[in-house]
C-alpha positions in Angstrom: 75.1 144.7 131.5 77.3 141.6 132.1 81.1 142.3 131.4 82.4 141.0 128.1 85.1 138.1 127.7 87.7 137.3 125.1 87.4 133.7 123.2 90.2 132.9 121.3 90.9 130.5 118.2 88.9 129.0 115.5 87.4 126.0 117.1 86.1 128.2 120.1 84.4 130.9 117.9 82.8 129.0 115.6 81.3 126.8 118.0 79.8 130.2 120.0 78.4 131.4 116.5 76.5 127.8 116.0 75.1 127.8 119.6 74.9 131.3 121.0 75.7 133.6 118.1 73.8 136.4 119.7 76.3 136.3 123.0 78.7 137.8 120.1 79.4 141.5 120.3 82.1 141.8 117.8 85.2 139.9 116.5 88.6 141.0 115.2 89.9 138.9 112.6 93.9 139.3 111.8 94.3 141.7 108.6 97.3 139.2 107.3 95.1 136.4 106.9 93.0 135.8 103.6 92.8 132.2 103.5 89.3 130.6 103.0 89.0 129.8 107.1 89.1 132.9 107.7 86.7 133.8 105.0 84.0 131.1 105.8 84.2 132.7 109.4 83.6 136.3 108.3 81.0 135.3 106.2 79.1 133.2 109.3 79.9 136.5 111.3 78.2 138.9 108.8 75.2 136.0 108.5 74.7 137.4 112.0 75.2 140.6 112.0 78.1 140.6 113.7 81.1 143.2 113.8 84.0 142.5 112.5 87.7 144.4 112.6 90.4 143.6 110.3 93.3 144.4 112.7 96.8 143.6 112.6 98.4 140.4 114.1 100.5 142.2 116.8 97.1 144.0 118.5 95.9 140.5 118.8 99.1 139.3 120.2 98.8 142.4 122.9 95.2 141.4 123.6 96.2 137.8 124.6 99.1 138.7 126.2 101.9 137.5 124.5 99.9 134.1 123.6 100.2 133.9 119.7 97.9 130.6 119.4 95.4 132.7 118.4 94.9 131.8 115.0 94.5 135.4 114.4 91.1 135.0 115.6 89.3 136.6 119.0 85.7 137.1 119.7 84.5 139.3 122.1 81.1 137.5 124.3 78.9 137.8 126.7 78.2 134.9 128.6 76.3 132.4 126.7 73.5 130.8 128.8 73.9 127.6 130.5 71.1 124.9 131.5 69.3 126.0 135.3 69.2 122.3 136.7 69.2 118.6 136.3 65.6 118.5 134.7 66.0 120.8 131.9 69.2 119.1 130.8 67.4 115.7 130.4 64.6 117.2 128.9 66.8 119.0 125.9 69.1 115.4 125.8 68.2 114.3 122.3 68.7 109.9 122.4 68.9 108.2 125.5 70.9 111.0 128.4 74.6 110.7 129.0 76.0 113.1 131.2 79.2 113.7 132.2 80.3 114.7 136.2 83.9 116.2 137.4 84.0 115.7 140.6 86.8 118.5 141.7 88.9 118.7 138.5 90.8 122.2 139.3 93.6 122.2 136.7 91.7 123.7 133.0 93.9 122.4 130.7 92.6 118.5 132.2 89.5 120.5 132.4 88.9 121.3 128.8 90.4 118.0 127.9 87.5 116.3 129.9 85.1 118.4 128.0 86.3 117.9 124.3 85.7 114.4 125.3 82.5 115.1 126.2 81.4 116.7 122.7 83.4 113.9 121.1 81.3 111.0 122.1 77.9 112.5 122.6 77.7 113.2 126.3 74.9 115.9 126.5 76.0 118.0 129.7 78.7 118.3 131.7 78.0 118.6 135.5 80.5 120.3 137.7 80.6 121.8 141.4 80.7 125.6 141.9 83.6 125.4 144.4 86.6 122.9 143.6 86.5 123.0 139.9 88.8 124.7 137.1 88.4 128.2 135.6 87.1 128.1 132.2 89.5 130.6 131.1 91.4 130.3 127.6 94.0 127.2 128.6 90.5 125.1 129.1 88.9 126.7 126.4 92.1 125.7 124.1 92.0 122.3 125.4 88.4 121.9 124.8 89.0 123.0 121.1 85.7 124.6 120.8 84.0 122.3 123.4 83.3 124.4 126.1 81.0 126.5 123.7 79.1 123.3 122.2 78.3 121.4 124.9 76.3 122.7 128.0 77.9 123.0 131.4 76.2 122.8 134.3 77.9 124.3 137.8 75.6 123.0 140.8 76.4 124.3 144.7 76.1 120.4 145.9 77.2 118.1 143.5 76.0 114.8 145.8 72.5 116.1 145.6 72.9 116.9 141.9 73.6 113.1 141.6 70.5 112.0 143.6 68.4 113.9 140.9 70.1 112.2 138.4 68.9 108.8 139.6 65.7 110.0 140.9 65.1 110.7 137.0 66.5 107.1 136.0 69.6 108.0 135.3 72.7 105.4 136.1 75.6 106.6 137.9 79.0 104.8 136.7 81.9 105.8 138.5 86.0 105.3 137.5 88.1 104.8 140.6 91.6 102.5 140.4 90.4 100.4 143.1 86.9 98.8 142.1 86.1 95.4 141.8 85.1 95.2 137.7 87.1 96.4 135.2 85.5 98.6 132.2 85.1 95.6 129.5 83.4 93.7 132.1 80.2 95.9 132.0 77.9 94.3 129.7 77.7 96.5 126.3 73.7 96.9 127.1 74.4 98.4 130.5 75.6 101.4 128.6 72.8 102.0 126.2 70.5 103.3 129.1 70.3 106.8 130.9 73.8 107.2 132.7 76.4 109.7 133.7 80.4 108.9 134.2 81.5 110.5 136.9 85.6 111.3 137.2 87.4 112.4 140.0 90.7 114.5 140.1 93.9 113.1 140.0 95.4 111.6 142.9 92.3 112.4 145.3 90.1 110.3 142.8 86.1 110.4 143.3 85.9 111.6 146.9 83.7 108.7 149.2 80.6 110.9 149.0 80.2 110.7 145.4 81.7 107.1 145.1 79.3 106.2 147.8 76.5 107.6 145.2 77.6 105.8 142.6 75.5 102.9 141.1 78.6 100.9 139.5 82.0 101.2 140.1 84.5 100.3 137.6 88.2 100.2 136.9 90.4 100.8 133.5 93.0 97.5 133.1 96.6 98.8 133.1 98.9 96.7 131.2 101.6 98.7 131.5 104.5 99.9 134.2 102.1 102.9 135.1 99.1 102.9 137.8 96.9 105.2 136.5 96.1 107.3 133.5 95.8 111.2 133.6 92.0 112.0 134.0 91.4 113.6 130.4 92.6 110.6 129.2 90.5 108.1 131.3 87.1 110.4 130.7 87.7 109.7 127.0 88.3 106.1 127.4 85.0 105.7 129.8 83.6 107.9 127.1 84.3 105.8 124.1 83.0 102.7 125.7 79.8 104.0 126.2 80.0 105.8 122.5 80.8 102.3 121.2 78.3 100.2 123.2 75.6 102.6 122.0 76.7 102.6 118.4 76.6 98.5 118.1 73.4 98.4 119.7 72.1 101.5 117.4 73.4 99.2 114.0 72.3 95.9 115.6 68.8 97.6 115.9 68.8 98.7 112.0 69.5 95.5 110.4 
């Protein structure tokens, strides 16, 4: 039977109970809090049948090691399945596919940052490489607020051949770098309201050439001020929202 693991926080265990509720062994909640969170997240629990132990803060303090950012909330899992391949996370996309692709992003707490964007503006997947990518311990799940739990996460041995598939399904490849030739508000909104994955690279190494190389479109975020680059969480979300926003016009142009 596949070890358990410890998820910690509100965000993180509701979002298992909505997806995956049946990963859920048991939960201890902290015996201090009565407030009506904690309540609403009992009663989803018992909805399920799931265990739960009133315990005192401190044993939940020892469990996370010192960490109180608990909430006074951890959930005891199994691991919750994740998509096989390319081809089954098109086929559960609902809309028109947008993936996102972190191309060796080892440090979790840019990691789960990356991902919360993700859930945020509607990506579907998130496709990462086995080797060269960040833990998804609790710092990414805390950073992903619950994200890595909503959103499925895909971890694929090559990730240039995983972006072939893509396009061999129709799928645009946009890629941020500092160095390409169009800047992000020069992309024609339209562009954006078809099958595509962003692909983001770590910072300082970037994209590496293979996957820029795979890459359909290039594209660069304007800097107007004394810095020459933004941290990658923070660039995924703007890539994100442009996309978000493109297809949200086009969606209200369409209705009227």
């Amino acid at each position: 039977m596949p070890a358990l693991s410890s998820l910690v926080g509100f965000h993180a265990v509701i979002a298992r109970l909505k997806r995956h509720a049946d990963t859920v062994d048991h939960i201890y909640l902290a015996q201090e809090r009565g407030d009506v969170r904690m309540r609403d997240l009992e009663t989803m629990a018992a909805r399920e049948g799931i265990v739960v132990h009133k315990v005192d803060r401190a044993r939940l303090d020892r469990i996370t090691k010192g960490d109180t950012r608990h909430q006074g909330v951890i959930a005891f899992v199994f691991p919750a399945p994740e998509p096989k391949d390319i081809a089954e996370i098109l086929q559960n996309a609902t809309g028109v596919p947008l993936v996102l692709i972190l191309d060796g992003i080892t440090d979790p707490h840019n990691f789960g940052a990356c991902v919360r964007s993700a859930d945020a503006f509607g990506a579907h997947a998130v496709i990462i490489p086995k080797d060269k990518s960040a833990p998804m311990n609790d710092v990414a799940s805390k950073a992903a607020s619950g994200a890595l739990e909503s959103i499925p996460i895909l971890a694929v041995t090559n990730l240039v051949r995983a972006i072939e598939e893509l396009k061999e399904a129709g799928v645009w490849i946009y890629g941020a770098v500092d160095d390409a030739p169009q800047e992000l508000q020069q992309i024609p909104a339209a562009q954006f309201r078809g099958p595509m994955a962003w692909a983001m690279g770590a910072e300082g190494a970037g994209l590496r050439r293979l996957t820029q190389d795979r890459c359909d479109v290039l594209v660069r975020i304007p800097m107007a001020g004394s810095v020459e680059s933004l941290n990658v969480s923070v660039a995924t979300g703007v890539c994100l929202y442009a996309t978000h926003a493109a297809r949200k016009l086009g969606a209200n142009a369409a209705a009227q």
